[in-house]
C-alpha positions, 0 to 999 in steps of 0.5 A: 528519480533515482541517480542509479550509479551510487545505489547500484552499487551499494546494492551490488555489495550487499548481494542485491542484484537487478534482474530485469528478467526475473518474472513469476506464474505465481497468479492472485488467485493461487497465492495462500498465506504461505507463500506470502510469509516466504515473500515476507522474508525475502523483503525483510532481508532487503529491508535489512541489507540496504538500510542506512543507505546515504548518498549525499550526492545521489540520495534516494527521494522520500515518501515518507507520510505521502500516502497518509496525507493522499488519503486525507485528502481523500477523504475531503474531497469524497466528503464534499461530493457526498455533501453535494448529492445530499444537497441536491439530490442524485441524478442517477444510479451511481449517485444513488448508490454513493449517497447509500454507501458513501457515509459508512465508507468516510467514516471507516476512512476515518477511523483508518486515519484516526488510529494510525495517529492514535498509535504513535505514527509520529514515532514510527517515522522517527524510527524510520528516519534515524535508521535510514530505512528504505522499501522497494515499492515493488515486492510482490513475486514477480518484482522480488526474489531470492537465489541463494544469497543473492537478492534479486530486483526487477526494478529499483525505480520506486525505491525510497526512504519510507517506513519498512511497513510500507512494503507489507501493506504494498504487498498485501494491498495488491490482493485486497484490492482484486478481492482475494480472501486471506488471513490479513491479520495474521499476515500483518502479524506475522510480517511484524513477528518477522520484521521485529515490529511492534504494536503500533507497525500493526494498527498502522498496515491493519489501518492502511489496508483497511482504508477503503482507497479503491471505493474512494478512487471510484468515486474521484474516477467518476466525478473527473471521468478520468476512465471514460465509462459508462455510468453503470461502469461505474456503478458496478465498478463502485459496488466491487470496490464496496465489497473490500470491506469485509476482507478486513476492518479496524 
């Protein structure tokens, strides 16, 4: 939770403005890899313009390798339910369809984990620490914009200590996730060329975004019923979910 007084006006003296107001018509089917890079500037000029933020009193909180462990655990719970269907069999089609897909996306999951720590994860975070760097959560058009020299914000709520990565893969995620077909290697490669990142901030959003999350959440929604839908909702929203993975791979 963030005490805003301080931060406020942190932000007010690098030109950042918070601007409930601010919306966008920008939909998910009309973005394009361009718009996309002009967003990316954007939240690199924020990422520059607040980082190195200390309050001792009003510090922000940090998310730093929350998601990675969120997935992890992901990872361990959709293995154990899969173990379960092997050992005692499916009991409908949803079931079915898990002991069918549920391997190949485990082992992508993985993989993901595997060479984000293969890329010297431990040192983007040492980066990330030593330079104070904060991330918006929220950047997509209708949260972020630029007038001017004037940043604007709809929301500071889920801002935090965390690597600047994370707002690429925030970003790009939204769309991957309702199945848009984009150039995200080269979007990866173009925010990193941007943002002056280097190879491993590449192999860690390409490894983020290629986690497969949603068939996993499916898989966690349906076991604890946390939707409350049908069987064949499920079904179906697990065949969607499935179908993410050729949108982009390790």
């Amino acid at each position: 939770m963030i005490r805003r007084e301080a931060f406020l006006k942190y932000l007010k003296d690098k030109n950042i403005l918070v601007d409930e107001t601010i919306n966008s018509h920008i939909k998910a089917n009309n973005v394009d890899e361009t718009k996309l890079e002009e967003q990316f500037y954007i939240i690199n000029d924020f990422h520059k313009r607040v980082m190195g933020y200390e309050n001792i009193k009003d510090r922000l909180d940090s998310g730093i390798g929350k998601t990675i462990e969120e997935y992890k655990v992901c990872i361990k719970k959709v293995n154990r339910d899969l173990k379960k269907i092997k050992l005692e069999g499916p009991n409908n089609a949803f079931e079915n369809k898990f002991l069918e897909l549920g391997e190949e996306h485990i082992e992508k999951g993985k993989k993901a984990i595997k060479n984000i720590y293969k890329n010297e994860y431990y040192s983007l975070i040492t980066r990330s620490m030593k330079n104070k760097e904060i991330i918006l959560d929220k950047v997509d058009f209708k949260h972020l914009k630029k007038e001017d020299e004037f940043i604007k914000l709809k929301t500071i709520n889920k801002c935090k200590y965390n690597l600047v990565e994370m707002d690429c893969f925030y970003l790009l995620y939204r769309y991957k996730k309702k199945g848009v077909s984009l150039d995200y290697y080269m979007l990866i490669d173009k925010f990193c060329s941007i943002a002056n990142l280097g190879e491993n901030s590449y192999q860690f959003i390409l490894s983020l975004l290629s986690f497969p999350y949603e068939f996993m959440k499916v898989i966690m929604n349906y076991r604890y019923n946390r939707k409350n839908l049908s069987e064949h909702e499920y079904l179906l929203d697990l065949i969607k979910s499935s179908e993410q993975k050729n949108l982009i791979s390790i």
